[in-house]
C-alpha positions as CSV (number, residue, x, y, z in Angstrom):
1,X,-101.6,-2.3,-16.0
2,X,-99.5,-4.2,-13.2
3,X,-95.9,-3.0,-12.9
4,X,-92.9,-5.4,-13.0
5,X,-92.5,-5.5,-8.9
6,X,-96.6,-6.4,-8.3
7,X,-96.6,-9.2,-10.6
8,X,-93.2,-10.5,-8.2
9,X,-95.5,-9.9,-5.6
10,X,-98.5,-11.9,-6.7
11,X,-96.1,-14.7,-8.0
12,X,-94.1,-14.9,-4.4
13,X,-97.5,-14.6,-2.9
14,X,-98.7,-17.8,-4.8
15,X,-95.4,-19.5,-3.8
16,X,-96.0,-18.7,-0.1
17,X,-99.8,-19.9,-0.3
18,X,-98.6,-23.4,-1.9
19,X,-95.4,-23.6,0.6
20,X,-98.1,-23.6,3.1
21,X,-100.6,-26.2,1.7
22,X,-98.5,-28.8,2.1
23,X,-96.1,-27.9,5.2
24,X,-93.3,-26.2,3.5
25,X,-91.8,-23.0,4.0
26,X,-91.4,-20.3,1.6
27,X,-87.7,-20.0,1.1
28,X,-87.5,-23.5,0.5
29,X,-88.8,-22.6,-2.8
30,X,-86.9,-20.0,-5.2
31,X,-88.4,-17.7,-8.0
32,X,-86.4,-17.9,-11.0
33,X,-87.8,-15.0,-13.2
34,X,-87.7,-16.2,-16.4
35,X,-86.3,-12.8,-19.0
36,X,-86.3,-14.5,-22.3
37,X,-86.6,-12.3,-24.8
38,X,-87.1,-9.2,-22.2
39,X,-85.1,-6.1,-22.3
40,X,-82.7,-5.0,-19.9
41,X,-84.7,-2.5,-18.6
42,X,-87.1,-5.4,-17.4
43,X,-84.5,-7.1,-15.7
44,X,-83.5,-3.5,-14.0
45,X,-87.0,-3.0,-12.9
46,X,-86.8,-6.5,-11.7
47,X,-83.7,-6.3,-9.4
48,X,-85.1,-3.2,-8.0
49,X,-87.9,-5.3,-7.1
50,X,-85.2,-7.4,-5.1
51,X,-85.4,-10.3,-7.6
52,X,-81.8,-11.7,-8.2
53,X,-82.2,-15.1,-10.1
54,X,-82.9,-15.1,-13.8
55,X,-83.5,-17.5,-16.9
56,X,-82.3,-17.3,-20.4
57,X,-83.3,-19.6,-23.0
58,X,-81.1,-17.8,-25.8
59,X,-77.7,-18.3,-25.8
60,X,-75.9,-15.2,-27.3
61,X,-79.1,-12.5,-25.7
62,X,-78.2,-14.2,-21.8
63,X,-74.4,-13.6,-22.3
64,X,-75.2,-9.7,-23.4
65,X,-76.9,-9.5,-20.3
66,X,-74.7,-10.9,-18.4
67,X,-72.1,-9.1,-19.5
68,X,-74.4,-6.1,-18.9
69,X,-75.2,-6.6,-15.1
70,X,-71.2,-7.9,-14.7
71,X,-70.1,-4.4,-13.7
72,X,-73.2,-3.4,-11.9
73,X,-73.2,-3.3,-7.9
74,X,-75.6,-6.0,-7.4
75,X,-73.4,-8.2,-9.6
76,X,-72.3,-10.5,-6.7
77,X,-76.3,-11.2,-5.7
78,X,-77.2,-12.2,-9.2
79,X,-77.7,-15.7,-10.4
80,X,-78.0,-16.8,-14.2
81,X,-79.8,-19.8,-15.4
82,X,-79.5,-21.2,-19.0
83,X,-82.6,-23.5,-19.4
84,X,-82.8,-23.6,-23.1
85,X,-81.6,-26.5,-25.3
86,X,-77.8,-26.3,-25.7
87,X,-76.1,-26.7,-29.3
88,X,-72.3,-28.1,-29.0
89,X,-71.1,-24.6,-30.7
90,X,-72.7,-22.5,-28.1
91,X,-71.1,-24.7,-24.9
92,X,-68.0,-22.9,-24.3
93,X,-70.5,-19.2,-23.8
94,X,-72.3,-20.7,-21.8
95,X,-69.8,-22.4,-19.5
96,X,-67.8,-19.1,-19.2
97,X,-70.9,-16.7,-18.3
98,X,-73.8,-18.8,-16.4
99,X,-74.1,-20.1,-12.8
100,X,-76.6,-22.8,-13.6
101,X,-77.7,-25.0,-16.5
102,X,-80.8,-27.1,-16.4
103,X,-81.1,-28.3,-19.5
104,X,-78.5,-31.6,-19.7
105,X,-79.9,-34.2,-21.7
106,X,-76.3,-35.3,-23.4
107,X,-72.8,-36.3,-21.7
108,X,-71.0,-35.0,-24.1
109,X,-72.7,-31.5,-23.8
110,X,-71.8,-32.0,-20.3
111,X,-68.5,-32.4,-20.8
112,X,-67.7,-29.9,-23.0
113,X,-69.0,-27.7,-20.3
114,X,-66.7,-28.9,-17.4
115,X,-63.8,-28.5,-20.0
116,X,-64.7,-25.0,-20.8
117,X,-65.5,-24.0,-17.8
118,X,-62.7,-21.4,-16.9
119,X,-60.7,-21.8,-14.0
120,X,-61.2,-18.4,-12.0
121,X,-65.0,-19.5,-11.9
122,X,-66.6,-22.2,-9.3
123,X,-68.1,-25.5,-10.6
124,X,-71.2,-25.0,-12.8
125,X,-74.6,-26.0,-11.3
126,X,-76.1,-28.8,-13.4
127,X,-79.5,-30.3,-13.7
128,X,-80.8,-33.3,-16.2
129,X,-83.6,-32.8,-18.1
130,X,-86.1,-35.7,-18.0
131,X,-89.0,-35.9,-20.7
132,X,-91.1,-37.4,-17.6
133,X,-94.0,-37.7,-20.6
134,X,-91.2,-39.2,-23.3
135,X,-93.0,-36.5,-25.3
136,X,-90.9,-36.6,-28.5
137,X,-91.1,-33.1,-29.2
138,X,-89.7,-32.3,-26.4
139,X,-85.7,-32.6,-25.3
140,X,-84.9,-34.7,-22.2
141,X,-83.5,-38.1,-21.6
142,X,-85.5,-41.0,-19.9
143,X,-85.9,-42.1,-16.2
144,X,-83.9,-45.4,-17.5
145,X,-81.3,-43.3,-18.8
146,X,-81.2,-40.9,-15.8
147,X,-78.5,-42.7,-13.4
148,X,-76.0,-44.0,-15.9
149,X,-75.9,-39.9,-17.2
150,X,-75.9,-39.0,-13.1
151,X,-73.3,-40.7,-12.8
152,X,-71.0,-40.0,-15.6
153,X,-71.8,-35.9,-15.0
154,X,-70.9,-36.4,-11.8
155,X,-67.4,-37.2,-11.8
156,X,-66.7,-34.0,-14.7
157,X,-64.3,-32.3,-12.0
158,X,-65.9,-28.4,-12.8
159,X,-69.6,-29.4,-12.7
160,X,-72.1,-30.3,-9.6
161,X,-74.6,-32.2,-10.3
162,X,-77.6,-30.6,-8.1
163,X,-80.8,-32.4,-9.6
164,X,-83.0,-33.0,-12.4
165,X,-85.4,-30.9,-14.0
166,X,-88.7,-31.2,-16.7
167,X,-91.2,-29.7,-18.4
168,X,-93.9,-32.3,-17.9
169,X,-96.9,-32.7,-20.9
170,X,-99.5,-30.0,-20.6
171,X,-102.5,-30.5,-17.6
172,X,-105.6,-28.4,-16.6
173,X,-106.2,-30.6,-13.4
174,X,-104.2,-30.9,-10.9
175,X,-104.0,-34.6,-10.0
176,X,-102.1,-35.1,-13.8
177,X,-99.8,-32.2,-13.0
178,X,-98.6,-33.6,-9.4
179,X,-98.2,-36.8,-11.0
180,X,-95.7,-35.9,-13.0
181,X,-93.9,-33.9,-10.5
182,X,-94.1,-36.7,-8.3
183,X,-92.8,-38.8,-10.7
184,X,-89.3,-36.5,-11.3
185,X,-89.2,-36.3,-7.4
186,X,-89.5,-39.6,-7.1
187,X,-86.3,-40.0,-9.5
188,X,-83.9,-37.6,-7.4
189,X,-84.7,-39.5,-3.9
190,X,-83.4,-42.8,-5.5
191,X,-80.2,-41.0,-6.7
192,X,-79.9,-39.2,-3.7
193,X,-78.5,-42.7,-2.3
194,X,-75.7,-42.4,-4.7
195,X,-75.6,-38.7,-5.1
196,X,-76.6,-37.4,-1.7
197,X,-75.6,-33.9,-2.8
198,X,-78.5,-33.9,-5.5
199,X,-80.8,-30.2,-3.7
200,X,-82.5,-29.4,-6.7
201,X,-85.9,-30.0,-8.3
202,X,-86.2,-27.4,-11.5
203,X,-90.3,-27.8,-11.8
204,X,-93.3,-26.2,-11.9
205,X,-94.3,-22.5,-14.0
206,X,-97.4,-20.5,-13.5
207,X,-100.2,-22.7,-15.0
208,X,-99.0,-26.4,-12.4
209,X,-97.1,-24.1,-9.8
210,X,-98.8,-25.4,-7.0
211,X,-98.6,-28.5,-8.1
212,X,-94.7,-29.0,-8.8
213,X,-94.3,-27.2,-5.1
214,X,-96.5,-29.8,-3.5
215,X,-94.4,-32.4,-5.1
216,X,-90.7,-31.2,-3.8
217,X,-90.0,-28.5,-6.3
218,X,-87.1,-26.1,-5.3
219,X,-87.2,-23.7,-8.3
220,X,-90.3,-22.4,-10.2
221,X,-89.8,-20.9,-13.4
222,X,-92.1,-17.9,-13.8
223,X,-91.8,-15.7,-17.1
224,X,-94.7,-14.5,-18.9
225,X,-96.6,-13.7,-15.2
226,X,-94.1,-11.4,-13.8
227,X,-92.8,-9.6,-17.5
228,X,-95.9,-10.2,-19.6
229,X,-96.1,-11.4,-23.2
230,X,-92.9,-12.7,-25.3
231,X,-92.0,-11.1,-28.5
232,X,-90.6,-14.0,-30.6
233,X,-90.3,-12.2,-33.6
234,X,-86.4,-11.9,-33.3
235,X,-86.0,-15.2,-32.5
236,X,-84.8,-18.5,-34.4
């Protein structure tokens, strides 16, 4: 059985092989490790492994380990992601513990963040969520809805708007899954004109990694390949 730090391995070894497919370079790319639902002692053996950026899907499970890793020495190097879908009553947690939220799909979510968003703390990073497949299962807003919410999150004076992110519909073969990416890329390059400070393209996880890379992503989310199966048997 593969330990925590070979599965990083094999997963930053993947990234590495798409960076180089299509001309990129490997730290243009980052590994979020994605800990939902993983015990702390995961996330230890992962730091060790020198992994620093994480992503929670829960609210009140990513604030206890946050709070957790807050007095720990490589507190400073860590980076906490909320990618789940955010309820109004959970925004102020979330605002006052995490570094990034990729998962804006709602002004006024939004802007409940930038007003809870304590003062000691920088701006929170933000991405939008676009269903790129208008899926309706799945949360998100439209590519006709994505500049009039760009530019309303944008002017929240304690958020940055970095970029968008998706989950894109489900695809064996390869030409579907860059499509899709392409499609989200496509969508940050004509806001960049209005939003040139838009970095960020939250795509691809281990089934259409090379895909999403090939396509501009900047962040993969990786879970199950680096920590193994999810218990879900806590959850709601």
């Amino acid at each position: 059985m593969s330990s925590i730090k070979q599965n990083i391995e094999q997963v930053i070894s993947q990234i590495t092989s798409a960076t180089e497919k299509c001309g990129r370079t490997a730290d243009s790319v980052q590994l979020l490790a994605v800990s939902k639902t993983k015990p702390i002692t995961a996330i230890k053996e992962a730091i060790a492994a020198g992994q620093f950026a994480f992503g929670e899907n829960y609210v009140q499970e990513g604030v206890e380990k946050v709070q957790h890793f807050a007095a720990s020495k490589q507190a400073t190097q860590l980076s906490w992601h909320f990618i789940g879908p955010i309820q109004s009553n959970k925004t102020r947690q979330i605002a006052e513990h995490f570094d990034w939220v990729h998962s804006i799909d709602r002004a006024k979510i939004a802007r409940r963040l930038s007003e809870q968003r304590p003062a000691e703390l920088p701006p929170l990073n933000i991405l939008l969520q676009v269903n790129t497949s208008a899926e309706a299962s799945k949360s998100g807003i439209t590519f006709n809805e994505l500049e009039a919410l760009a530019d309303e999150i944008a002017a929240m004076p304690n958020l940055v708007l970095r970029g968008l992110m998706s989950i894109p519909q489900k695809a064996d073969d390869y030409d579907s899954q860059y499509a899709a990416f392409k499609a989200l890329a496509d969508a940050q390059h004509a806001l960049q004109s209005k939003h040139p400070q838009l970095d960020t393209l939250s795509m691809g996880m281990s089934g259409d990694m090379e895909a999403a890379i090939a396509a501009g992503s900047t962040i993969v989310r990786i879970g199950t390949a680096i920590f193994g199966a999810r218990d879900y048997s806590n959850k709601q």
